[in-house]
C-alpha positions, 0 to 999 in steps of 0.5 A: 171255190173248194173246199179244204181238206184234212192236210190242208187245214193242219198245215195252216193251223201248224204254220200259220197259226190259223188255229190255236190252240190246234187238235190233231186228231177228233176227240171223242171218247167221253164228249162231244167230239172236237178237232180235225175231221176229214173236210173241216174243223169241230171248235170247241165252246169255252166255260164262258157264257152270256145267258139271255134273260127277260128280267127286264122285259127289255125289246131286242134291237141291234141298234140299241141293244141291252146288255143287262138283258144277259147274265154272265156265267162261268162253268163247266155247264150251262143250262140253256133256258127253254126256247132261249139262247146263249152267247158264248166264244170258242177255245180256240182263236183263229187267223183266217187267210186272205184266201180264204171263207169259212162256214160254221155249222153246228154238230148233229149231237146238238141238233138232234137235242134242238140245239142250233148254233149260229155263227156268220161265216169268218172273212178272209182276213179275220182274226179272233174268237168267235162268238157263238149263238146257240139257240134252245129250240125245245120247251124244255132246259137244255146242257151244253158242256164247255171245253167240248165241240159245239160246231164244225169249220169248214174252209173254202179257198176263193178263185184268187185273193180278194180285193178287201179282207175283213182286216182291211175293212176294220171290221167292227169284230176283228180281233175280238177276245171276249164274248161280244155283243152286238156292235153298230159302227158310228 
């Protein structure tokens, strides 16, 4: 399994729409960078936002779990609440191939703000924006600024072609468009 280079991962976000909207080039001047690199792909975060909140003293249960326990935010910036979370979504959308698994991993700027954002790899075959988990890690509120980068993709190439994709599966995630919660299967 290697993984993909610059070229690469433009050719299959130009041709095959594995990336849309696709940004040639890292852009830097001013934010948070975001867009191709040299082994990967920085995404960027959008102005929607889930914060998490205790209001309700609710418990965190996958299985059961408590959508008031967020509250929606639109905005330019959110403010993460000391040792918190929010969930958010990318700007871009993806198509991974069949071939293919990606790791996201989050920016050094963020982490060295505590900052930590949390993504499961994308599967062959899954299509959508990915929700994001980013944690604030510090005692102290903390910024993160939408429509700039927040993480980088990095693609690896299988051996050969799976057996069963995330699309073939159904997955409960495939194709989703807004920030999504969790979601048990039943």
């Amino acid at each position: 399994m290697g993984i993909k280079p610059d070229h690469w991962i433009r050719r299959k976000a130009l041709e095959d729409k594995m990336i849309d909207p696709f940004v040639e080039g890292s852009i830097r001047s001013g934010v948070i960078s975001y867009g191709i690199s040299s082994y990967g792909y920085d995404i960027r975060v959008s102005n929607e936002f889930k914060i998490f909140t205790n209001v309700h003293s609710a418990v965190v249960d996958p299985k059961h779990f408590v959508p008031e326990s967020f509250v929606d935010f639109a905005g330019d910036i959110c403010i993460i609440p000391p040792n918190s979370f929010v969930l958010s979504r990318t700007v871009e959308h993806f198509k991974i191939p069949r071939e293919v698994l990606v790791i996201c991993v989050g920016k050094s700027t963020y982490a060295r703000c505590g900052l930590i954002v949390n993504v499961t790899p994308l599967e062959p075959g899954w299509e959508g924006y990915l929700t994001l988990e980013i944690s604030n890690t510090t005692p102290l509120p903390a910024k993160v600024y939408a429509n700039e980068g927040i993480a980088q993709l990095l693609f690896f190439a299988g051996d050969g072609i799976c057996e069963t994709s995330y699309a073939d599966k159904k997955g409960k995630y495939q194709g989703q468009v807004e920030v999504t919660l969790p979601r048990i299967e039943k």
